[in-house]
N, C-alpha and C positions, 0 to 999 in steps of 0.2 A: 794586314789590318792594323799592326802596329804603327807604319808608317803612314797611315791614313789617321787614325789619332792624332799621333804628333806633328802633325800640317794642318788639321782640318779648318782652325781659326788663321789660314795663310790667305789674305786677298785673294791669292792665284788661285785658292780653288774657288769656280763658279759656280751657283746653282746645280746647270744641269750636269757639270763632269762630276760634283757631288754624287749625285742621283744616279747616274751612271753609273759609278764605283758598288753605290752599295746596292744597285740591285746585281750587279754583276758577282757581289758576296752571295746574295740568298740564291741566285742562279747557280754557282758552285754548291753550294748548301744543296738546294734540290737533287742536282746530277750523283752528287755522294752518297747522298740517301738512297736515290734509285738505283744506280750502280755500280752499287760496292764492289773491291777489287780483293785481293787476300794476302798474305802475309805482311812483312812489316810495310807496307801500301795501305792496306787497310787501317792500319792501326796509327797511321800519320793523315790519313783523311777522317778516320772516325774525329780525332782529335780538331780536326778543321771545322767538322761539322760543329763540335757543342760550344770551341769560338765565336765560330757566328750566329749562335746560337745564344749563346753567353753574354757579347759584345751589344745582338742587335736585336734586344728581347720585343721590339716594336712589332717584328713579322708575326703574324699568325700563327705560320709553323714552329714558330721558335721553342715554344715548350718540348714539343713533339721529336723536333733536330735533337735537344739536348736528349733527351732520353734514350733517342736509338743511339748518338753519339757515344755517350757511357755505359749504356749497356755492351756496344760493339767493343769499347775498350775493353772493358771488366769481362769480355768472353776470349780476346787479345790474350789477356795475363795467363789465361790456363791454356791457350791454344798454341801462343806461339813464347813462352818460357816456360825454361825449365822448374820442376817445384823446389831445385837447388839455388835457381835464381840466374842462370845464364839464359838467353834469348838460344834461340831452336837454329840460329844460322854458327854457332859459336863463334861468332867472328868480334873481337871487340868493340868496335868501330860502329858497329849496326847495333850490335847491344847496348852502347852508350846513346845512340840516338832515338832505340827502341823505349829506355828508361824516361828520358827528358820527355817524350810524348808523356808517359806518364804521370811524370812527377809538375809536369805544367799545366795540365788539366787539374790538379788535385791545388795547385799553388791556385789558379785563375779561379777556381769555387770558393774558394775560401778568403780571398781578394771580392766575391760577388753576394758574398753569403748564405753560398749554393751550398756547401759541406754537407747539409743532408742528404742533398739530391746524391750523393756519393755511395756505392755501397761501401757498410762497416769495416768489410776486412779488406777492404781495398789496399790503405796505407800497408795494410801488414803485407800483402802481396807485392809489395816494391821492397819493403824491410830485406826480402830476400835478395832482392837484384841489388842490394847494398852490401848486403852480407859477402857475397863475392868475390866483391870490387877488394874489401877488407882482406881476406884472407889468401886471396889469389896474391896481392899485395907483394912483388920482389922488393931484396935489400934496394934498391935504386929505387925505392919510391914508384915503380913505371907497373901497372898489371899488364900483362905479358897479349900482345895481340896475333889468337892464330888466326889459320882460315887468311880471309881478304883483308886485313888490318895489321898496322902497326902495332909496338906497344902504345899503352895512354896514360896517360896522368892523372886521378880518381882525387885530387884534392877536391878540387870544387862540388863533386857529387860526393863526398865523403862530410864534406861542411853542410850540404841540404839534408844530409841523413842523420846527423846529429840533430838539425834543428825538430827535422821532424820526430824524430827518436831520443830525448836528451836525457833519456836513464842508460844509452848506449855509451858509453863512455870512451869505449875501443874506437866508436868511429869520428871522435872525437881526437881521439890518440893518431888517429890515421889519417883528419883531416890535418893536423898541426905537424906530422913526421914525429912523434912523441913529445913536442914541445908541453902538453897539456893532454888531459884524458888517463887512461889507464890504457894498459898493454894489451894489446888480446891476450883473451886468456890461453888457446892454443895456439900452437905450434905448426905441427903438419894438420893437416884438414880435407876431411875428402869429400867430394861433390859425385856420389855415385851415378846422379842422372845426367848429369853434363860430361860424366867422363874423366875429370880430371882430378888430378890427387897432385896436392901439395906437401912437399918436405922439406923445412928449415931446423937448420938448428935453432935458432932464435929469431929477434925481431930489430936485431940492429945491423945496423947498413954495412957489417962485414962477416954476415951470415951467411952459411950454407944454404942454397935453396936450390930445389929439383921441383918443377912440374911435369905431370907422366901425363899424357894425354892418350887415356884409353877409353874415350868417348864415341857414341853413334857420328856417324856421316853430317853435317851440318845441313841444313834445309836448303840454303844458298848459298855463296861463295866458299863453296868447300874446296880445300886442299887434301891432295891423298897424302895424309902422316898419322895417320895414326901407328899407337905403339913412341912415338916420338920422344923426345922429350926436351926440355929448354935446363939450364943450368950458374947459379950465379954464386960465387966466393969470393972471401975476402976483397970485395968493392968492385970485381968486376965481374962482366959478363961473361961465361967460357964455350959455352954451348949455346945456337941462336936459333931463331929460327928462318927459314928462310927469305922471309917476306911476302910483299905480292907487287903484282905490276901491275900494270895499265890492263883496261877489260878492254882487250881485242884480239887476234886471232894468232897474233905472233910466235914463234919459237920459244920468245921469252915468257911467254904469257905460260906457254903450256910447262915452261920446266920448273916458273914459280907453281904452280898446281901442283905439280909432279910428285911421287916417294923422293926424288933426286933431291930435291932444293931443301928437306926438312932432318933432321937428325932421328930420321926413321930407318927401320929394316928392311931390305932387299932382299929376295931372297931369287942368287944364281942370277943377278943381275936385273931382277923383273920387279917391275912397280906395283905397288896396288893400284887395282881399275875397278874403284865402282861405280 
């Protein structure tokens, strides 16, 4: 829809490919409505729906799209994250793009001058998926990706959390690497419903840091590591985790999953299988 904006004054579009395009929005719009799908699916179509809802207040249904839209979301935030602020797959990668659904619906109402349509404690319910990105936070700058994800880079979602938060000052600190902001205030930090527990000695890039990962089974792309742990001093990495690979059926596939590939326990040579 974006790239339909920014062409739509292009000669090349006609009349009817016009008309074409944007009933083929509210036709999408309809089928999402009618047949919702669930986990982070659901909550990347909710977000579709109150777009075109948003974008093409012309339709009929359009009032009606946005409110199952935000309502689906705003049932998303307790359904599929945790109240520590991690997404229910623990996987970073999905939690970063489960947040941006979030945090783009709340940017496009407030762009439309929808912010009421919002509920109130909505913004605070992201506050915490920000809160995470902060304190998970390794000396290299990187939050640590288990499960199906890399590590990631949390500046740019650490700068939209300041804006929307600017009595935060830490994520302000976190958005800049301390150039600006104030320090967090702790140290180690623990997220008892996600499971993970964070230990640094401090907050500069040749600190001590240990993440324990004694969390529940992730929703999707889980890895058997629990009990694990990742490890980072004096400016480097020492303990990793093992990554992930391609989604298919492979040898390699199953030893990224595996207790093998993670800095987890074995015990008598046998993996965890759940």
């Amino acid at each position: 829809i974006e790239g339909l904006w920014r062409t739509a004054d292009s000669p090349a579009w006609t009349p009817d490919a016009l008309c074409m395009v944007v009933k083929s929005l509210a036709e999408h719009a309809r089928h999402l409505v009618k047949w919702p799908s669930r986990g982070n699916w659901l909550t990347a179509e909710s977000k579709a729906v109150t777009i075109v809802a948003t974008l093409l207040p012309e339709f009929k249904e359009a009032d009606e799209w946005r409110r199952i839209g935000i309502e689906r979301l705003y049932r998303q935030m307790y359904d599929e994250v945790y109240p520590d602020g991690l997404e229910n797959e623990l996987a970073m990668g999905y939690n970063l793009w489960v947040l941006r659904n979030y945090s783009d619906i709340l940017d496009l109402a407030i762009l439309n001058d929808r912010r009421a349509e919002i509920p109130s404690d909505y913004q605070a319910r992201i506050e915490k998926m920000y809160n995470y990105l902060l304190y998970a936070m390794a000396p290299n700058g990187m939050v640590p990706g288990l499960n199906d994800s890399g590590n990631a880079n949390p500046t740019s979602y650490l700068e939209k959390a300041f804006a929307y938060f600017p009595e935060r000052k830490d994520f302000q600190w976190g958005a800049t690497r301390g150039k600006e902001g104030q320090v967090p205030a702790a140290t180690s930090y623990p997220f008892p419903y996600t499971g993970h527990y964070i230990l640094r000695s401090g907050w500069d890039s040749q600190a001590q840091y240990l993440l324990f990962d004694a969390g529940p089974f992730g929703s999707g792309h889980q890895h058997e590591d629990k009990l694990s742990v990742l490890m980072q001093a004096q400016g480097r990495e020492w303990i990793v985790e093992g990554g992930t690979y391609m989604y298919d059926h492979s040898r390699w596939r199953r030893y990224g999953s595996s207790t093998r590939a993670p800095n987890a326990p074995r015990i008598i040579g046998m993996s965890q299988s759940r």
